[in-house]
N, C-alpha and C positions, 0 to 999 in steps of 0.2 A: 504494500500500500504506500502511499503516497508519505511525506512529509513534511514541514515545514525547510522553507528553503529548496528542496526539490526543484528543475525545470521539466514540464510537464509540455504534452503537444495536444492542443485543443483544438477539435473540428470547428471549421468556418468558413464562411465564403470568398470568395476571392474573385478581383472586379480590376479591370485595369486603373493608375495610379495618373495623377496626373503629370507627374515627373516618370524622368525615368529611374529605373530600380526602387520606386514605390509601389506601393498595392493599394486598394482602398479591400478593407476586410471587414464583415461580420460576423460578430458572434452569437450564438442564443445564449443570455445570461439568464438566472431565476430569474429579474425584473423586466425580460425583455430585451429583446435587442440590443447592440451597441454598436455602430461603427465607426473606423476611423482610417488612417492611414500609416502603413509600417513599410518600413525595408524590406525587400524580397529577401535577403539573408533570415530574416526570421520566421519565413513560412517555407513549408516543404510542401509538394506533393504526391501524394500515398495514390495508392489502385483505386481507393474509395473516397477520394476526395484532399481537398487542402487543410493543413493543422499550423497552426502557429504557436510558438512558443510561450509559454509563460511561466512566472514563477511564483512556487505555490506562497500563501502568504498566512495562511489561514484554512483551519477543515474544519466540515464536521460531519454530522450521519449521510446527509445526502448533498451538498454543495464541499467546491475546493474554491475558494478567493484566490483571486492569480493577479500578478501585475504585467502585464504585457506593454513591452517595449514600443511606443508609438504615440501618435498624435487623435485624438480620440473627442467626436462631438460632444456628447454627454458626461464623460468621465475623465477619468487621470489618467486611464490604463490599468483600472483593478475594476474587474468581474468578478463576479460569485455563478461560477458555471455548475451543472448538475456534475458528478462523481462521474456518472458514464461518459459523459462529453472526452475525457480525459485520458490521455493513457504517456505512459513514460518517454521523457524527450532521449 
């Protein structure tokens, strides 16, 4: 399981940026969406979709808090994503 301090790889969308080596990315957080804009170094693409990086900040039964590296409309760069969303960077 997971830890604090962990970097973890979170499923999300992935949309072109408007610079180059940017992304614009969403997430589904518990409160709902978030998106914003990161560096292509911090998303990868897997068989089943795009994950980006984040690090873990905070758990608990069914959410992981994460701060992910980037410039973000609503937020800092900290999501509270569901447990499953998640899996080892």
């Amino acid at each position: 399981m997971f830890k604090v301090g962990d970097y973890v790889a979170i499923g999300c969308d992935v949309q072109p940026g408007p610079f180059e080596g940017e992304r614009l990315v969403t997430i589904d957080a518990i409160d709902g969406a978030i998106s914003g804009f990161v560096r292509e170094s911090e998303l990868r693409q897997q068989e089943n979709g795009w994950q980006i990086r984040g690090k873990v900040r905070n758990i608990s039964s069914d959410a992981i808090e994460v701060w992910i590296l980037g410039s973000f409309f609503t937020t800092n760069g900290i999501a509270s994503v569901p447990v499953h969303l998640a899996e080892a960077a």
